[in-house]
C-alpha positions, 0 to 999 in steps of 0.5 A: 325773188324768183321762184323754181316752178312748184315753190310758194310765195306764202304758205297756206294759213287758215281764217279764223273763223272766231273772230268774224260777225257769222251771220253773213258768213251763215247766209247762202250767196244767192248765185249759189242758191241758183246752183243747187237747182242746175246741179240737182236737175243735172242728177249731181249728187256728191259736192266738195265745198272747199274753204267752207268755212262756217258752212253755209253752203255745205249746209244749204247743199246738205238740206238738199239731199247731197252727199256733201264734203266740206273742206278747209284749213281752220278748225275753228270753222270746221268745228263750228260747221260740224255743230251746225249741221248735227243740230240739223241732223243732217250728214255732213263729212267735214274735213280739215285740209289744204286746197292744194292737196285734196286728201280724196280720190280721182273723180270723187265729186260731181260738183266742186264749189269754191265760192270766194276761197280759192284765191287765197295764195300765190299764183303757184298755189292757186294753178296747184288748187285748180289741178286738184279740182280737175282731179277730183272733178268726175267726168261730166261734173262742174266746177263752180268758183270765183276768182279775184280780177287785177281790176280791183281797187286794192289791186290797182293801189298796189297795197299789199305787194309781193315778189309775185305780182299776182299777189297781195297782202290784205286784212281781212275780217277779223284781222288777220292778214292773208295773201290774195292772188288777182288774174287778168282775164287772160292768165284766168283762161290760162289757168282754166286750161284743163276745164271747158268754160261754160260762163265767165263773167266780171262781177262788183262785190255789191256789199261795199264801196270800191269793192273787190271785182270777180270773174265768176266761172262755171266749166266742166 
């Protein structure tokens, strides 16, 4: 089926956060514990997590002293993130929302973290997510975010597939069923366009056989 510019394959679904085993999803990814010193040194204060989920980084952020936003599109996640952090006492703005129309302003967040989430649509979706980063993205902030590579195994097996041939169908924990946009390193860049890459490099999701692949990307 071919698609006028602006039309999506899929609609935006949430996880559902009820059904997954939290305590991985509680533990902070090493590599963005690594973030919170650069981001910090580089006097950033206010972060957008987006598709937060539990919250384990909107928390990890919070302890720190920023001024953190958590997005994402399930209230059950949302729900639990806000229980998290008043057990804390620690402020923490948690905000259901779409990841391809951020409900804040130009230039509201000197750091935006989408680790392991953006990905979650079709490639229309996912060029829309990235607009709206760079939109709320302040002059001299960063962007930090993952990005599924075609050089994943479910991608290369062709399981899942759909009118865009960037997207896959996949299960994820829990059993729900939710889309997965794959990039080769040059439709990436593509993408990127509005930002300056400051590091992009290919990772092994290391918990699993035949794990997914990711570029990692840092860009301002």
């Amino acid at each position: 089926m071919d698609r006028k510019k602006g039309e999506f394959v899929v609609e935006s679904k949430p996880w559902e956060w009820e059904k997954v085993e939290e305590a991985y999803w509680l533990e902070p990814a090493t590599e963005v514990q690594a973030l919170l010193g650069r981001w910090k040194k580089a006097g950033h204060s206010r972060l957008l997590d987006l598709g937060c989920g539990l919250g384990r980084h909107t928390l990890l952020f919070a302890r720190a002293g920023f001024s953190v936003t958590g997005l994402d599109l399930s209230e059950s996640g949302l729900s639990r993130l806000r229980g998290l952090s008043e057990d804390e006492g620690l402020e923490v703005l948690a905000v259901q929302g779409d990841l391809c129309e951020l409900p804040f302003q130009d230039g509201a967040f000197d750091c935006v973290l989408a680790y392991r989430s953006i990905y979650h649509g079709d490639s229309q979706g996912l060029e829309r997510c990235l607009r709206e980063a760079r939109r709320v993205l302040a002059p001299g902030g960063e962007l930090f975010a993952n990005f599924l590579a075609k050089e994943s195994e479910f991608y290369r097996n062709g399981e899942g597939a759909s009118s865009d041939p960037c997207m896959r169908m996949k299960v994820e924990e829990g059993g729900v069923v939710l889309p997965h946009c794959y990039l080769a390193e040059d439709e990436l860049r593509s993408f990127l366009a509005d930002f300056e890459i400051r590091s992009l490099r290919l990772d092994v999701e290391p918990e699993r056989p035949g794990g997914s692949r990711y570029y990692t990307v840092l860009a301002g």
